[in-house]
C-alpha positions as CSV (number, residue, x, y, z in Angstrom):
1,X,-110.0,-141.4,-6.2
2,X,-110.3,-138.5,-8.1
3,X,-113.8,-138.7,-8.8
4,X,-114.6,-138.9,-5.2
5,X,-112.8,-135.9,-5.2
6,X,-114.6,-133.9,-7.9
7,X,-117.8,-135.5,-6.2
8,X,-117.6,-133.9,-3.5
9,X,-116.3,-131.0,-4.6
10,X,-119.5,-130.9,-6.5
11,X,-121.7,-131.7,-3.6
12,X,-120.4,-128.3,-2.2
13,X,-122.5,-125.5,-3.4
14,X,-120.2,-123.0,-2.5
15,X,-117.3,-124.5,-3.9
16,X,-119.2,-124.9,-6.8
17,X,-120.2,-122.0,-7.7
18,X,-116.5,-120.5,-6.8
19,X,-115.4,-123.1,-9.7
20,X,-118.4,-122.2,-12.2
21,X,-119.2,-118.8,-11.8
22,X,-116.9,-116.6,-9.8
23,X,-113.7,-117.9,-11.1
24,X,-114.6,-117.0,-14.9
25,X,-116.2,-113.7,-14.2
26,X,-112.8,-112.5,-11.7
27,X,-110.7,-113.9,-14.8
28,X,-112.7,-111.5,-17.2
29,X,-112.8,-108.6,-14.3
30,X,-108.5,-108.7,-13.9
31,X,-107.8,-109.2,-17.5
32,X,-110.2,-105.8,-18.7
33,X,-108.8,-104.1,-15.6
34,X,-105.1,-104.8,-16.5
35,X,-105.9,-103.7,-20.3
36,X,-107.6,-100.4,-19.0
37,X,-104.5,-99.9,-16.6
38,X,-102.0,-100.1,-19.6
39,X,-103.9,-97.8,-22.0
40,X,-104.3,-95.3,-19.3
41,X,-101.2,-95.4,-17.5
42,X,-98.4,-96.2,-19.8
43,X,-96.8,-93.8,-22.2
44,X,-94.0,-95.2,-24.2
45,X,-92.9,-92.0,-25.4
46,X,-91.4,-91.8,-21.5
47,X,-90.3,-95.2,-21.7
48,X,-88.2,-94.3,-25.3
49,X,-86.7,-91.4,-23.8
50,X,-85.6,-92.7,-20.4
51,X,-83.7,-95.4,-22.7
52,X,-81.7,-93.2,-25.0
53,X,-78.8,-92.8,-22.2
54,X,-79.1,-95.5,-20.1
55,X,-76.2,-97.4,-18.9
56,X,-77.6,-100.8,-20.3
57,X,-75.2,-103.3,-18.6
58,X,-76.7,-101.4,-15.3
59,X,-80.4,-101.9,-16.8
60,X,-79.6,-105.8,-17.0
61,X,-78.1,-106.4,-13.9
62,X,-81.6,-104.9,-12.5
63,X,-83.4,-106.9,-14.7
64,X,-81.5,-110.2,-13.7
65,X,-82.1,-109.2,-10.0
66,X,-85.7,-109.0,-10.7
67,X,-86.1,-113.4,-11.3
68,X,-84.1,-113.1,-7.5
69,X,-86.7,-110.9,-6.4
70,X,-89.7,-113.4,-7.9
71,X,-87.5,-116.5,-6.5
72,X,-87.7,-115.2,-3.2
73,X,-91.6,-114.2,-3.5
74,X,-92.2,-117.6,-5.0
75,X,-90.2,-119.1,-2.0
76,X,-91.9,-117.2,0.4
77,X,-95.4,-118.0,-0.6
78,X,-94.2,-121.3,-0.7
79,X,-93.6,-121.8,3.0
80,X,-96.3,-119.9,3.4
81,X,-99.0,-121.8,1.4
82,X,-97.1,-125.5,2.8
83,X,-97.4,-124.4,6.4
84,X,-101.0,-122.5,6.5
85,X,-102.9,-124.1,3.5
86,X,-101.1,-127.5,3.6
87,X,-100.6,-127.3,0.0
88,X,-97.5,-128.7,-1.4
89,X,-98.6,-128.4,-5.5
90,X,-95.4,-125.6,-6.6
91,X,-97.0,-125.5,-9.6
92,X,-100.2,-124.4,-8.5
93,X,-98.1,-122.2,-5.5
94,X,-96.1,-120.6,-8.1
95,X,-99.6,-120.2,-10.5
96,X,-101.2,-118.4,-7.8
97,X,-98.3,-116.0,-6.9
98,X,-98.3,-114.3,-10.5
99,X,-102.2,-114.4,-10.6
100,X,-102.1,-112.2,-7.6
101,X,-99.7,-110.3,-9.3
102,X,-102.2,-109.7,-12.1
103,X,-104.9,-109.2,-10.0
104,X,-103.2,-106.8,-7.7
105,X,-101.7,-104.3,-10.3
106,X,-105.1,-102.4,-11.2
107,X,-106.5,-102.3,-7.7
108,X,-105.8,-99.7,-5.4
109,X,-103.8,-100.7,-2.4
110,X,-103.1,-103.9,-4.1
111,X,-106.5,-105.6,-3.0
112,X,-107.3,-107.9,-5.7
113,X,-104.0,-109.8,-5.0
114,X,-106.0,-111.8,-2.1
115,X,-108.5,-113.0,-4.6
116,X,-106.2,-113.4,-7.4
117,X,-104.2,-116.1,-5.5
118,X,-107.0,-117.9,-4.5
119,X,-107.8,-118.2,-7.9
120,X,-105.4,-121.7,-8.1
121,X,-107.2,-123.2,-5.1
122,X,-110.5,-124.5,-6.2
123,X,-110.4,-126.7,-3.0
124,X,-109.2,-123.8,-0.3
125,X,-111.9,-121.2,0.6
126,X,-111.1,-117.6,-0.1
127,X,-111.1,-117.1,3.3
128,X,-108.6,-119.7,3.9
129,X,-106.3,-117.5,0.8
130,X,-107.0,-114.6,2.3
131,X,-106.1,-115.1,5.8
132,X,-102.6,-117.1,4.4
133,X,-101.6,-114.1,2.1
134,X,-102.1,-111.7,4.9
135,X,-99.5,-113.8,6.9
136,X,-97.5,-113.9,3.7
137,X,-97.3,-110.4,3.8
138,X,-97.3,-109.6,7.6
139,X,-93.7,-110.4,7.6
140,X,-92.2,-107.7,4.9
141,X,-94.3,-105.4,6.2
142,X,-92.6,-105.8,9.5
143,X,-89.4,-105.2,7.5
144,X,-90.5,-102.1,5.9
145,X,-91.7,-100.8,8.4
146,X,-88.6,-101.4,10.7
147,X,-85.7,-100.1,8.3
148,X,-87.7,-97.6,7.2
149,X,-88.4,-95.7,10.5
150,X,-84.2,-95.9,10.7
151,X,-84.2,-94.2,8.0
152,X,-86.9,-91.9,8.2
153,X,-85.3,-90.9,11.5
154,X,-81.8,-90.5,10.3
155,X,-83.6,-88.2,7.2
156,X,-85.1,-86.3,9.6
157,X,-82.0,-85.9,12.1
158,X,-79.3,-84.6,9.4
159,X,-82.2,-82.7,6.6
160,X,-84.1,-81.0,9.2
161,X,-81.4,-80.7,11.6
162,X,-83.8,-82.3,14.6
163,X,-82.0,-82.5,18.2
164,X,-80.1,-85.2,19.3
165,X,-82.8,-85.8,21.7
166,X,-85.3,-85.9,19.8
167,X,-83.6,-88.4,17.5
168,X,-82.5,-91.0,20.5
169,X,-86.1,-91.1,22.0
170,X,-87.4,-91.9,18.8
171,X,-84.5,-94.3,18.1
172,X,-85.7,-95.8,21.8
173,X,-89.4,-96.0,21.2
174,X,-88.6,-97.4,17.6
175,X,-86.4,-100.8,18.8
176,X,-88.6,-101.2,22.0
177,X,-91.9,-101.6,19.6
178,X,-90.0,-104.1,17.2
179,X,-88.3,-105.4,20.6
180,X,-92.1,-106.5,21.9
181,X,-93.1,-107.2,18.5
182,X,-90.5,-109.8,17.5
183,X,-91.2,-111.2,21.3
184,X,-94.4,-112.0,20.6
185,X,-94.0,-114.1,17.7
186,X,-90.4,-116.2,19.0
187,X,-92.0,-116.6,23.1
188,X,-94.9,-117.7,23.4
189,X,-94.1,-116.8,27.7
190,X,-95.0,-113.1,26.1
191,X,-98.6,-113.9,25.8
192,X,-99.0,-115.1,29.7
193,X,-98.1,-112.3,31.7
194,X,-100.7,-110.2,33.8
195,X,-101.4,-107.2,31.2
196,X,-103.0,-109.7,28.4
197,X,-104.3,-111.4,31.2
198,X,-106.4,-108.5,31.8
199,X,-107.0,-107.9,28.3
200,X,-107.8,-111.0,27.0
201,X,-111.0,-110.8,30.0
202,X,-111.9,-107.1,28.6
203,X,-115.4,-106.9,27.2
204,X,-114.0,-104.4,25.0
205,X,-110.8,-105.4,24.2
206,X,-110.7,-109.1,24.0
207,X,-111.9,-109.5,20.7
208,X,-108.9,-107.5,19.1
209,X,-106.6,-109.2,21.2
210,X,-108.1,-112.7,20.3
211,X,-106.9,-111.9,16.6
212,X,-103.5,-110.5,17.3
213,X,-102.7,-113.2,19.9
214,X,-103.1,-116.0,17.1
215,X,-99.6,-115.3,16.4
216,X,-98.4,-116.8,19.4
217,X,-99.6,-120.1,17.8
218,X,-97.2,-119.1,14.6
219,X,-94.0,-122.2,14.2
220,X,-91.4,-120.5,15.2
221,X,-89.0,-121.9,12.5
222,X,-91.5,-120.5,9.9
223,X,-91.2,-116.9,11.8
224,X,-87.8,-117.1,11.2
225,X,-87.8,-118.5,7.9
226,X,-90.6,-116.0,6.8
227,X,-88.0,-112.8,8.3
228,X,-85.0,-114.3,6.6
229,X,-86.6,-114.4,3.3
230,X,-88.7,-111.2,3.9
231,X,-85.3,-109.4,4.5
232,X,-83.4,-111.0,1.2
233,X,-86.4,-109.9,-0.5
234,X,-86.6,-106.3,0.7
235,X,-82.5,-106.1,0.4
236,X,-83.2,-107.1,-3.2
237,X,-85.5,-104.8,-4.2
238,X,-83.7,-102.0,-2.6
239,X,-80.6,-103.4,-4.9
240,X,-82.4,-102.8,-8.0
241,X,-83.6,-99.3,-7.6
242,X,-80.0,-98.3,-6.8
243,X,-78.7,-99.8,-9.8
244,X,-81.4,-97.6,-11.5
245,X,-80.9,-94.8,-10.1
246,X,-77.0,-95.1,-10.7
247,X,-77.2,-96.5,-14.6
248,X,-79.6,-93.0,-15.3
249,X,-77.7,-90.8,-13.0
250,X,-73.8,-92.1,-14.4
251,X,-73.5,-91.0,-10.8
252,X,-72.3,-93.8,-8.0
253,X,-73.4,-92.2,-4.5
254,X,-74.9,-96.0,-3.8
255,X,-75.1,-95.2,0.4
256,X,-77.5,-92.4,-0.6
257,X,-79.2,-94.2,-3.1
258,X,-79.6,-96.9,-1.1
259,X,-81.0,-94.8,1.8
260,X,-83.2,-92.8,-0.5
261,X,-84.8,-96.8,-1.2
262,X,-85.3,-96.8,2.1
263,X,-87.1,-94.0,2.8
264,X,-88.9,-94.3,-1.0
265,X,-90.4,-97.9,0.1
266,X,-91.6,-96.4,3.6
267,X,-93.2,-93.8,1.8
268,X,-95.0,-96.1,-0.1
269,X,-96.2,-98.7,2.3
270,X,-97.9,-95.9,4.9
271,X,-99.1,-93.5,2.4
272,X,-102.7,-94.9,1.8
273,X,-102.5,-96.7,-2.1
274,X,-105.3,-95.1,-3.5
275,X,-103.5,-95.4,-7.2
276,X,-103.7,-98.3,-9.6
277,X,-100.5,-100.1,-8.9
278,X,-99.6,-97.5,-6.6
279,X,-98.4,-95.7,-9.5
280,X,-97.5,-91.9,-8.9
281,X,-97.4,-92.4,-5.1
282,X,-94.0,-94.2,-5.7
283,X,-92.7,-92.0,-8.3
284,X,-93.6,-88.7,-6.3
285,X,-91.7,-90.0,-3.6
286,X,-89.1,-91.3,-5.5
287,X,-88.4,-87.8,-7.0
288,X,-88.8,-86.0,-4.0
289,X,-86.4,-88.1,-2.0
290,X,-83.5,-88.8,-4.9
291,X,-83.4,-84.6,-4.9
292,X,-82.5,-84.8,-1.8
293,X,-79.5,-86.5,-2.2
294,X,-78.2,-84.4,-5.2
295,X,-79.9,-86.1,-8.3
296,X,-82.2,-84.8,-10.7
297,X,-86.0,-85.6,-10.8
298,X,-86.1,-87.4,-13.9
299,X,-83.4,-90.0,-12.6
300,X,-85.7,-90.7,-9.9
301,X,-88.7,-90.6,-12.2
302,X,-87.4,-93.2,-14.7
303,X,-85.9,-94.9,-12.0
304,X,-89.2,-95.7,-9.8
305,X,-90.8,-96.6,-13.6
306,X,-88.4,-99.3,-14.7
307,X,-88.7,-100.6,-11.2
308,X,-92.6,-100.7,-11.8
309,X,-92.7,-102.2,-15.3
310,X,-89.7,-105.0,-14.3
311,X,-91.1,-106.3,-11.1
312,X,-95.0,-105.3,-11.0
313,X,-96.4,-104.9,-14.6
314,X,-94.3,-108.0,-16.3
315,X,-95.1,-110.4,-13.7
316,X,-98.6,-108.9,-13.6
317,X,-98.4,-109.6,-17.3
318,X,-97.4,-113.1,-16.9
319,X,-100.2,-114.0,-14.4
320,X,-103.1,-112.9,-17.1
321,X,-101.6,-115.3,-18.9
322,X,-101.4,-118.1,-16.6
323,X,-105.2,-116.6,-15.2
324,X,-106.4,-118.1,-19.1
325,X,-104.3,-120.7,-19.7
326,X,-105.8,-124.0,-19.3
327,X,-105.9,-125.6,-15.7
328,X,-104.9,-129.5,-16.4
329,X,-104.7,-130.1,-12.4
């Protein structure tokens, strides 16, 4: 059976030469890419000095948050990779998550991570990747995006002293967008009414709308599996940069820390990532906002690069790695 397989795996020239040729040369390409990120990016004369007067037991409970964080990531992709790409492998699922990881860590806004995962897949097209880690990361994004407008608007409402009206209409606007949004992906009745009726028979518009209204097709117990997870994850992550900020501060404000994550991940996600690993984008706003709240810049500083090196560059690490170990599949 499995050299009918191969056969006509063969017999497929552009799975072929995905196997033969653009698989070693993107292994190369990610693993000179990562080396020339860590030479150019990384000082460990930062790294020593942030340590000196840590509060370590806060360091570790971070760093044990951080296998949560990839469980749920893993988990996540795994719903994701069962119910889009119909493949059930966890091995190759899980292989393909920290390859992305690798991949995406030298790229600027994180691109090579569509490749990256594909790299497990011989048999799936890179289209077929693609398209599933978009989806895979369609739902966070929604997350982000949500809680960090709430925040955003309350920063803007008690920092810059903006009028209550101001701050209600955008409160308004804010949960009647997510209102429609989170519609449209739970009723499928959403997609039938007489405005994307109208739409959907534009010249102009109907080709947009043909891509958006794919979600209506989305299983709705993977939309809500995919916004539980999405949320654990993002609750997670936010968890771990207010336990750093807290073990370099010896401070223990953790509402303002924890609404300085907020408004530090928002930052991040619309900002346009034009960094390798989005690295100085996330710190800069990490400084700026941790100020804010009383702290000094170097606790938000060392607190944004420990969150970096414990869940981007280690997994990153792990997937080069996994990109050159041998496939026995």
């Amino acid at each position: 059976m499995m050299e009918i397989f191969k056969t006509k795996v063969e017999s497929n020239p552009f799975i072929y030469n995905y196997r033969k040729i653009i698989t070693p040369a993107a292994k190369i390409i990610i693993a000179f890419g990562l080396i020339y990120y860590l030479i150019s990016n990384i000082k460990l004369s930062d790294i020593i000095n942030a340590i000196n007067e840590v509060n370590v037991i806060l360091i570790t409970i971070s760093i044990s948050l951080s296998f949560i964080n990839l469980y749920l990531q893993f988990y996540k992709w795994k719903i994701t990779a069962n119910s889009i790409l119909n493949e059930y492998n966890n091995k190759k699922i899980f292989i393909s998550l920290f390859q992305g990881f690798s991949a995406a860590v030298f790229t600027p806004a994180r691109i090579g991570e569509y490749f990256g995962r594909a790299l497990a897949f011989n048999e799936k097209s890179l289209l077929q990747v693609t398209l599933a880690t978009l989806l895979d990361k369609f739902f966070p994004l929604l997350i982000v995006a949500f809680c960090g407008s709430l925040a955003s608007i309350l920063f803007i409402h008690f920092y810059y002293e903006a009028s209550n009206y101001l701050t209600v209409s955008l409160f308004i606007v804010l949960f009647i967008l997510f209102y429609f949004i989170v519609l449209s992906l739970f009723n499928k009745n959403f997609w039938d009414n007489v405005l994307f009726n109208k739409i959907q028979n534009s010249k102009y518009f109907s080709r947009y709308f043909n891509k958006v209204a794919k979600l209506k097709n989305l299983d709705r117990n993977y939309s809500a599996k995919m916004f539980l997870i999405s949320f654990l994850f993002y609750m997670c992550y936010l968890l771990q940069y207010v336990i750093l900020v807290a073990a370099f501060s010896h401070h223990n404000s953790f509402l303002n820390y924890f609404w300085a994550a907020n408004l530090l991940m928002f930052s991040k996600t619309i900002i346009p990532p034009v960094s390798f690993g989005e690295l100085g984008i996330r710190e800069g706003a990490s400084v700026f906002f941790i100020q804010q709240f009383g702290e000094s810049a170097s606790v938000g500083f060392n607190a944004s690069i420990f969150l970096f090196l414990i869940n981007v560059l280690f997994p990153a690490l792990i997937g080069l790695l996994l990109i050159f170990r041998k496939n026995n599949d």
